[in-house]
N, C-alpha and C positions, 0 to 999 in steps of 0.2 A: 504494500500500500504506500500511496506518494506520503512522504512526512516530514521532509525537512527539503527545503528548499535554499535556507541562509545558512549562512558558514556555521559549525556546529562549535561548541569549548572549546577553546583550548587547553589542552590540559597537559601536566607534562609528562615526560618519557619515565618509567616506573619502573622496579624490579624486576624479580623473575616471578615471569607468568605462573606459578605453581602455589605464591603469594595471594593471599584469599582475603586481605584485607578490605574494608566497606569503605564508604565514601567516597568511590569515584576509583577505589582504589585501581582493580582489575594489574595487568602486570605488562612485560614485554615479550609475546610468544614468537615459539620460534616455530620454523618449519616442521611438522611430523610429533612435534611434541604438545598431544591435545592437551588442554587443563582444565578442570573439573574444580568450580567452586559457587556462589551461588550471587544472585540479585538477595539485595536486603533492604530494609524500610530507610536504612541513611546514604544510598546510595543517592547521587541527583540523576534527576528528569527532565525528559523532554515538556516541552510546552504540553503537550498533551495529556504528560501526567504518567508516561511511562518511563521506567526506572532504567536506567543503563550502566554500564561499563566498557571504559576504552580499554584497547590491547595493543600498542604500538608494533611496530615492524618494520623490518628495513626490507623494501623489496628492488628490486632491477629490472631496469626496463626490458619490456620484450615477456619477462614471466609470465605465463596465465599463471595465475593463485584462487585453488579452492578454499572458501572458507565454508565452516558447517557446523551449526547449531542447535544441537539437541537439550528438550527438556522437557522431563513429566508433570511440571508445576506451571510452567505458564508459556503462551504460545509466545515461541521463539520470530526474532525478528533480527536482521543483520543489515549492519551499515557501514558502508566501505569508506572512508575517507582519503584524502590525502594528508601530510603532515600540518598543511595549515586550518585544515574541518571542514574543507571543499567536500562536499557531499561529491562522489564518484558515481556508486552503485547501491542498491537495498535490495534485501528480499525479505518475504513475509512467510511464506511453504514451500519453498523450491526443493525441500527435502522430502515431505511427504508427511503425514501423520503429525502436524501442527508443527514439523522443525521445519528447519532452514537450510539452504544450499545458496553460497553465491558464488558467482567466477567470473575473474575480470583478468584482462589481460594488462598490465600495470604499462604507464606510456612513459615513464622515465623510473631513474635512478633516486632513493631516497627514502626517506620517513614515511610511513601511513600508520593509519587507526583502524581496525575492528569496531566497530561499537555492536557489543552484545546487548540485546533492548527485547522489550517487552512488547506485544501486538495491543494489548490494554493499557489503560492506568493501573497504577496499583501494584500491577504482577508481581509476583516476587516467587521466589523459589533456585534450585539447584539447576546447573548448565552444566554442557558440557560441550567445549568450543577447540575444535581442531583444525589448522589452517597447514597447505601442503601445496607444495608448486603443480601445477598441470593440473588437466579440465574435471571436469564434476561428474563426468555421466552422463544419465538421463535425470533430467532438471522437470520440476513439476513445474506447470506455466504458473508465473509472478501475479504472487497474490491472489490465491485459489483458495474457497472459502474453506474454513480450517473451523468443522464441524465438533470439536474437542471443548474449545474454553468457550469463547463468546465475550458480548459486552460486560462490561465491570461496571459500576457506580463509584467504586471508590476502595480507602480500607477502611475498616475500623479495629479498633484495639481494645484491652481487656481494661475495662471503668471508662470504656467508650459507650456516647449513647448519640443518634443521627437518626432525625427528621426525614421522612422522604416520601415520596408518591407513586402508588404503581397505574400508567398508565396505559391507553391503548396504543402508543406508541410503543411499548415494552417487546419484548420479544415474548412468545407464548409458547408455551406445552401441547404439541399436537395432540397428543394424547388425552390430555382435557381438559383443552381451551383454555386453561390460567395462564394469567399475565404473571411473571417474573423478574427478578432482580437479582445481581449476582452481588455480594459485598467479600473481599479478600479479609481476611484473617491473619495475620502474620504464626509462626510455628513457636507452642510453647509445650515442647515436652515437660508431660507428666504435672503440670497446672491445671488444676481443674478450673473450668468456666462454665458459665451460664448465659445463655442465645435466648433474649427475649422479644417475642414480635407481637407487639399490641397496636390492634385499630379498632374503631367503632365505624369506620365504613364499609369490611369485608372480613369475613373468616380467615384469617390468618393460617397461614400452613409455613411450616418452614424446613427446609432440607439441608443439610451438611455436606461437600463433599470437597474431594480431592479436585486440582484445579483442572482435571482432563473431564470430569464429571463425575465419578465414580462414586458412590451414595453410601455415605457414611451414617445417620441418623436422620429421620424426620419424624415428624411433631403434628400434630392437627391442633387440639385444645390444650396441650401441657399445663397452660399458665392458668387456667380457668377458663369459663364462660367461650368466646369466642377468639383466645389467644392462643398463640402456642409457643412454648418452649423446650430448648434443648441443652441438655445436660454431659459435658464428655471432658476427658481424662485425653488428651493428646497421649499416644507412645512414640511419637517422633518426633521432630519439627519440622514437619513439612506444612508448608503454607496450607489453611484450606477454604473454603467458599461457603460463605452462608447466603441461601438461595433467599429472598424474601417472596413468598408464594399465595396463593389465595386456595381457598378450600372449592369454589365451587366455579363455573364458567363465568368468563368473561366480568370476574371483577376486578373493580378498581377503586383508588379512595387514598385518600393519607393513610400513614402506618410512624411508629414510634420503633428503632431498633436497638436492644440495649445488649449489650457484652459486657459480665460481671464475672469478679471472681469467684471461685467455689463454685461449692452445688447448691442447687434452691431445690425446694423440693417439687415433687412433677403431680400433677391431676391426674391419677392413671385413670381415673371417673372418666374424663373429659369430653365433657356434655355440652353442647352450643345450641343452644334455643335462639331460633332466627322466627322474625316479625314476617 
């Protein structure tokens, strides 16, 4: 997807790629030696709101350079620069399965950037980025919709609480007509939280999952009446997704979303008497 068009950070030349450090950190990779380390919530963003990391390199003119972008936490996205943040090249799925493939064939001798980035706001999670002189393969056509993650609204955090609205702009659940919202979680092994989604304009429903979709808990009434909440014990930290959902077709309405520490306790009754 097109996303940057003006010169990107400058930022400077950094250690060895293998270096996992946040803030912008990312490191300086080399050929054949892929690095494995993650996007975090103090990393800086794009205008858009998604999260990046630079990876410096010295390339030679004439090179074609694969670069490629794998990740189970958030759909991968790649940006080629020159040494001054001249936007070159991006890809968004040229990999296949929400990751990334880009190849460009470098037109001089010198400095360039990686930027390892996110397709959302918010994204965050673990990558895995390997860059290698010569072509790519079979390339999936640039910016093919990448059925896995989807739109974000934002993050929130744990003694975080946000305001929002589901509406028929939202993207919906074929399956039964509910309108939806994704909100990012950052990863807190072994912290217990509590996922509260209360409105007085629709039956609340809410689902948990890993950020490919993968359905970790949901909820109809937990909270009472016509709210619901979820209660979980992270055993990792990997990023995950609270769905903000509606119990029946096609509603919409303000909602209140809270993220607390501990456990609260659950409605297993959970009965919603609708007018």
């Amino acid at each position: 997807m097109p996303r940057l068009h003006l010169l990107l950070p400058l930022l400077p030349l950094l250690g060895a790629c293998a270096t996992g450090a946040g803030g912008g950190g990312g490191g300086r990779c080399g050929f054949g030696r892929p690095t494995t380390e993650r996007l975090l919530p103090d990393d800086p963003r794009f205008a858009d709101g998604s999260h990046y990391r630079p990876f410096p390199f010295t390339g030679r003119a004439g090179d074609t350079i694969t670069a490629e972008l794998e990740s189970a936490d958030f759909d991968a996205n790649l940006i080629l620069t020159d040494g001054h943040g001249n936007r070159l090249a991006a890809n968004d799925d040229g990999g296949a399965n929400c990751n990334s493939r880009l190849t460009y064939v470098l037109r001089q001798d010198g400095p360039y950037r990686i930027y390892v980035n996110s397709s959302a706001t918010a994204e965050l999670g673990a990558f895995r980025l390997g860059l290698r002189r010569g072509g790519g393969g079979s390339v999936a056509p640039a910016d093919t919709i990448c059925r896995g993650f989807g739109q974000v609204m934002g993050m929130i955090q744990i003694g975080e609480t946000v305001e929002g609205t589901l509406t028929t702009d939202d993207p919906i659940f074929s399956g039964d007509s509910s309108y939806f919202q994704r909100w990012v979680i950052p990863g807190t092994t072994d912290q217990a939280f509590t996922v509260d989604l209360t409105s007085v304009e629709f039956d609340a429903y809410l689902l948990l999952t890993y950020g490919g979709g993968d359905k970790l808990l949901e909820d109809d009434d937990g909270a009472g009446a016509c709210n619901a909440r979820i209660v979980h014990i992270p055993t990792d930290d990997r990023p995950l997704r609270i769905v903000v959902n509606t119990a029946g077709k096609h509603e919409t309405g303000r909602y209140v979303l809270r993220v607390s520490a501990g456990r609260s306790a659950i409605d297993t009754k959970g009965q919603c008497f609708t007018g």
